[in-house]
C-alpha positions as CSV (number, residue, x, y, z in Angstrom):
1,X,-12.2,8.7,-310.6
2,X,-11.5,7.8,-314.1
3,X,-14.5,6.6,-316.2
4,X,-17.1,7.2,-313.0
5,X,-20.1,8.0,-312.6
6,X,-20.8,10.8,-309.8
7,X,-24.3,12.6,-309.1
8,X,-23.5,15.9,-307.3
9,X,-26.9,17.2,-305.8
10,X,-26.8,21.2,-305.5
11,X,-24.6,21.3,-308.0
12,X,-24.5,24.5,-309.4
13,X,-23.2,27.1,-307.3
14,X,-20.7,26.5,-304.1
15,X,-19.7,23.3,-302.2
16,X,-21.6,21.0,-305.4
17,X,-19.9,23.1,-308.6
18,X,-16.3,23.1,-306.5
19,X,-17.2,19.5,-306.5
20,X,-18.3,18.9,-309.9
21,X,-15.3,20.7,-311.0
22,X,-12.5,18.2,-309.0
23,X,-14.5,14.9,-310.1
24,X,-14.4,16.2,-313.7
25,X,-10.8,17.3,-313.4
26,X,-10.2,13.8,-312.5
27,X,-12.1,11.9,-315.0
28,X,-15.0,11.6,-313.4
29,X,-18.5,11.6,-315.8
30,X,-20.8,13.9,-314.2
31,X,-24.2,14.1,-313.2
32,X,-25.4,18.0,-312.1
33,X,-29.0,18.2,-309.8
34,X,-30.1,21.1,-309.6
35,X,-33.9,23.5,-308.9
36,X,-31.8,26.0,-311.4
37,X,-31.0,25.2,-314.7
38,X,-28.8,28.5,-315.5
39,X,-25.9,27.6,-312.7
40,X,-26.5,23.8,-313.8
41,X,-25.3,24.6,-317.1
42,X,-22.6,27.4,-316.2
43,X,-20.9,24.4,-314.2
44,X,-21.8,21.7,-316.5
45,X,-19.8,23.9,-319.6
46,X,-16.9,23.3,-317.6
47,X,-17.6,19.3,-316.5
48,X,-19.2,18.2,-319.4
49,X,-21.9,17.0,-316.8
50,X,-25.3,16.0,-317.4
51,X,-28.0,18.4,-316.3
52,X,-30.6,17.2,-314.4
53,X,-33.4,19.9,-313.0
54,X,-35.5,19.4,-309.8
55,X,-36.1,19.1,-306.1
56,X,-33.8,16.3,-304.5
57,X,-35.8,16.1,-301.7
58,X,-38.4,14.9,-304.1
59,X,-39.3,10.7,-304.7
60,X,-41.1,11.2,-307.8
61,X,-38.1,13.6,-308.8
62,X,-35.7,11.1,-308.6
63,X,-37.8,8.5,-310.4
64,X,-37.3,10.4,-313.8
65,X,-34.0,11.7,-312.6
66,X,-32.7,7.8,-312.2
67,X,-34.0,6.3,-315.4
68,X,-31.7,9.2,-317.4
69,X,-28.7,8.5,-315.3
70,X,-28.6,4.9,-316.4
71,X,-30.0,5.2,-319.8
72,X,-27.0,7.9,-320.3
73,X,-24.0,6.0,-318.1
74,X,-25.4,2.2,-317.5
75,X,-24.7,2.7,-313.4
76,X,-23.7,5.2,-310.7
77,X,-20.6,4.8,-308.3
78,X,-20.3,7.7,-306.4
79,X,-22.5,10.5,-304.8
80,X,-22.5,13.8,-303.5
81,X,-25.7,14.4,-301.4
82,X,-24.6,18.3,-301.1
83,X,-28.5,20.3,-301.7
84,X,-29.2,21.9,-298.5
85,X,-30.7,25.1,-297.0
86,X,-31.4,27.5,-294.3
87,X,-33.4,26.6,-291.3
88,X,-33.4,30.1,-289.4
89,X,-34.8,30.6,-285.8
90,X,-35.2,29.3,-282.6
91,X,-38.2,27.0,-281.8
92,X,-40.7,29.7,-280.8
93,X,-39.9,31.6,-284.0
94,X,-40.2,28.6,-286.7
95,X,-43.0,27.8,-287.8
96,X,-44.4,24.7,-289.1
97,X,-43.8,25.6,-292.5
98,X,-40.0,26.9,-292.0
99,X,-39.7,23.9,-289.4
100,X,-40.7,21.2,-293.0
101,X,-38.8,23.2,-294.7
102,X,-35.6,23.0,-292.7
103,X,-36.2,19.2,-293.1
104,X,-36.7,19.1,-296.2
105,X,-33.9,20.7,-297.7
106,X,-31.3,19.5,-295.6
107,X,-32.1,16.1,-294.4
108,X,-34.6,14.9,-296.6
109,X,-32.7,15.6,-300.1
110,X,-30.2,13.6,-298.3
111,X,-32.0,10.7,-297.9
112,X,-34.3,10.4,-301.2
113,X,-30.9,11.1,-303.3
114,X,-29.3,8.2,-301.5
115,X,-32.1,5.8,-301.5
116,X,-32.7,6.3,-305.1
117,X,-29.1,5.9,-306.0
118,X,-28.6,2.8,-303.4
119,X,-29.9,0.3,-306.3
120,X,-27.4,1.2,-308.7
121,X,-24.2,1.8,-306.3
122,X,-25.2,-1.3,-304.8
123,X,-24.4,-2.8,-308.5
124,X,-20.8,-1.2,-308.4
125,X,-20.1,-0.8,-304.8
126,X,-20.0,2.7,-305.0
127,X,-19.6,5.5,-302.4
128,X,-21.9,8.4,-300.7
129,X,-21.0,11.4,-299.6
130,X,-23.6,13.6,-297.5
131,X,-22.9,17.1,-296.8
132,X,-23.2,17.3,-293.1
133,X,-22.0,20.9,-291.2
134,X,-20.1,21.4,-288.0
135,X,-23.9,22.2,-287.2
136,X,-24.0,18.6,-286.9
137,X,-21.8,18.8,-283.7
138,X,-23.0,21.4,-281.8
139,X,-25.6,24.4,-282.1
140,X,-25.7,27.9,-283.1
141,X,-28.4,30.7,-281.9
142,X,-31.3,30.6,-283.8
143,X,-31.1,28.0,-285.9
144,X,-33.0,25.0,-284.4
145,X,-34.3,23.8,-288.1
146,X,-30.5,23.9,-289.5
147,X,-29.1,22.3,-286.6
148,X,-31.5,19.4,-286.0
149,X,-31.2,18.5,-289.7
150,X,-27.9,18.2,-290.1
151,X,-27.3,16.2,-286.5
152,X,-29.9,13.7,-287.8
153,X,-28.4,13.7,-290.9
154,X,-25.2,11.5,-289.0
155,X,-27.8,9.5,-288.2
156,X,-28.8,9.0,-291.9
157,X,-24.7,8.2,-292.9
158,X,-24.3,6.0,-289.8
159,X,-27.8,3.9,-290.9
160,X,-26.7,3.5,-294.4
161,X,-23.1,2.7,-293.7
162,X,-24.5,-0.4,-291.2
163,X,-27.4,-1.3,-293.9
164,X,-24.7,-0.9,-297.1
165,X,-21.7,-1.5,-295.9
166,X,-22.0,-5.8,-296.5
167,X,-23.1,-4.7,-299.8
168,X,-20.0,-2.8,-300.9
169,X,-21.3,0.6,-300.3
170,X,-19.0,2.9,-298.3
171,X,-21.1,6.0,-296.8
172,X,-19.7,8.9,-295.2
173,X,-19.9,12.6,-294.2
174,X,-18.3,15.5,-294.5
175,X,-19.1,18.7,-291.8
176,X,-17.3,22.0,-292.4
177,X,-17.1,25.1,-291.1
178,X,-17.1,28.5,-292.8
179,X,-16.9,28.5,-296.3
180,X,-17.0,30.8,-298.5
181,X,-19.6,30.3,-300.6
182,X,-22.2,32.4,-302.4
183,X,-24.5,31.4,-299.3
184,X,-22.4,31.8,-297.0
185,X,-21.7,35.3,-298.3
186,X,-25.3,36.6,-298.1
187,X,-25.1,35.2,-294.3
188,X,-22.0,37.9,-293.5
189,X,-24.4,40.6,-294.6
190,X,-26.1,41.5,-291.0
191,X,-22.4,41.7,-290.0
192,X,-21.3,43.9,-292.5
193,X,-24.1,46.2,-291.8
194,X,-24.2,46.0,-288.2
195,X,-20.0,47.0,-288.0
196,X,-19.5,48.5,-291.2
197,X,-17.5,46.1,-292.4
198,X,-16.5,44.6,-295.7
199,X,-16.8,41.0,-296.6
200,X,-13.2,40.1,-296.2
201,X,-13.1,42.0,-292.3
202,X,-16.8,39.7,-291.6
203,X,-15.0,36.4,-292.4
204,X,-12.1,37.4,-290.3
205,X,-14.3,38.0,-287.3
206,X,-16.2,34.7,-287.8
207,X,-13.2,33.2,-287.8
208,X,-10.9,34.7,-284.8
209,X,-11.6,32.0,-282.8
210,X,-10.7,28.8,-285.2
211,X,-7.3,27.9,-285.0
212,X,-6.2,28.5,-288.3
213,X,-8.2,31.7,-288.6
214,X,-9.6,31.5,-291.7
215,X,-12.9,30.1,-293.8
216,X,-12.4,27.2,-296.0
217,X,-12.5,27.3,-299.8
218,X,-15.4,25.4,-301.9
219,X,-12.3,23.8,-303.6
220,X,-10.6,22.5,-300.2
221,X,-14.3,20.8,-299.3
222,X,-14.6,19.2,-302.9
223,X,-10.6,17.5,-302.1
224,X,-12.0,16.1,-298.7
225,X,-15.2,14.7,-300.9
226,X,-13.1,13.9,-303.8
227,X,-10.9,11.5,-301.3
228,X,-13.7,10.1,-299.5
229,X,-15.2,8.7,-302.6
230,X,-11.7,7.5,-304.2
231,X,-10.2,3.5,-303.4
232,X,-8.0,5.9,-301.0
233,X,-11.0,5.5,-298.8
234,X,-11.8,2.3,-299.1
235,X,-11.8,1.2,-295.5
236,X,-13.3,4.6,-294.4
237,X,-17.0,4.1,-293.6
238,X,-19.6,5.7,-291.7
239,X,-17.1,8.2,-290.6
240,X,-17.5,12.1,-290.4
241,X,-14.8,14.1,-291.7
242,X,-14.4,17.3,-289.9
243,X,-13.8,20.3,-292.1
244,X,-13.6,23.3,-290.4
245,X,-10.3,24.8,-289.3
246,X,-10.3,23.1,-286.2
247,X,-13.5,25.1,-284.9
248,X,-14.8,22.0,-283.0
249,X,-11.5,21.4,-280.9
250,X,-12.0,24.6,-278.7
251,X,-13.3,24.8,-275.5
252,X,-15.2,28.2,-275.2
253,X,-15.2,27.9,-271.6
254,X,-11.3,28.7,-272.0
255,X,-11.2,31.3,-274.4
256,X,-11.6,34.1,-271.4
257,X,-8.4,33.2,-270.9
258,X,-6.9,33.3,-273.8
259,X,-7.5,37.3,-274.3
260,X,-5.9,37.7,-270.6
């Protein structure tokens, strides 16, 4: 990672600053996007990153945000399509509105940051990175917006890794489970309400079913991003990474069976 030039989007709280902080720790120059320039420039004290406020689900964002990438660090090899959001409710609860905004966050930052960084890693044969979800794989109650964002965006990684791939560029994603994350946090609240609980007990309970029991760490995410983007990778494309304590690999039909 030494001497290259990775744009983290979301960078400033979570997933992105665990990942800002391994690229940095490995040389890496940095490149924060953010919508909040406070956490931006907690994370970029520690990184030495550049700040770089805005939506990056927004085209004419990225217009202004690539011309300052290159005038500061001449290209871009590597990035970290990590901005997402919530997308709460089943169909007949969403609304348009919350329906193009579950888009937007979530699948749409994905695909203008990539396309306006395409140009450039196309230049170096550089790597992408979206931040996918185990929500990619399969569905959870009441979250129809979250969920159909992050199955299409495999979609997006598998079209870019086909479209790229004779160019140089490697693209993949990365879908974890839990984490414990300032967002994910605020999502444990109903359960600590509901049971009494403390945050600790409501990540426990989330968890009783994954086979190794337990959340994942913002820093263990940022290793399986920090790898995908390394020459470690280099045959690895258009491949999703499954993060998530081995959530995925059970069959809930058997788990009856399992408490006998």
């Amino acid at each position: 990672m030494k001497g290259r030039t990775i744009v983290v989007t979301g960078a400033g709280t979570g997933i992105g600053a665990a990942c800002a902080r391994r690229l940095a720790a490995d040389g890496a120059n940095l490149v924060l996007i953010g919508r909040r320039r406070e956490p931006l420039e907690q994370v970029a004290a520690e990184t030495g990153g550049l700040v770089l406020t805005g939506d990056a689900a927004s085209s004419a964002g990225w217009q202004g945000f690539i011309g300052q990438i290159l005038d500061r660090f001449g290209g871009i090899d590597g990035l970290v399509a990590n901005a997402g959001g919530h997308g709460l409710g089943s169909a007949t609860e969403t609304s348009d509105d919350a329906w193009q905004a579950a888009l937007h966050s979530n699948l749409d930052s994905a695909f203008h940051s990539a396309r306006a960084c395409l140009p450039a890693l196309v230049e170096r044969r550089g790597a992408i990175v979206l931040m996918a979800s185990i929500a990619s794989l399969a569905a959870g109650a009441g979250v129809c917006g979250y969920t159909t964002a992050k199955h299409a965006l495999l979609g997006l990684t598998r079209s870019l890794a086909r479209d790229y791939g004779p160019q140089g560029v490697r693209v993949n994603a990365v879908c974890p489970g839990w984490v414990r994350t300032p967002m994910a946090d605020a999502e444990m609240q109903p359960l600590m309400a509901h049971y009494g609980e403390s945050l600790d007990a409501a990540y426990a309970r989330v968890t009783a079913e994954v086979p190794l029991r337990r959340p994942a760490t913002a820093e263990e995410i940022a290793s399986a991003c920090r790898f995908l983007l390394s020459d470690e990778a280099s045959i690895i494309t258009g491949a999703t990474l499954v993060a998530d304590g081995g959530s995925s690999i059970v069959d809930v039909p058997t788990l009856a069976f399992g408490r006998v």
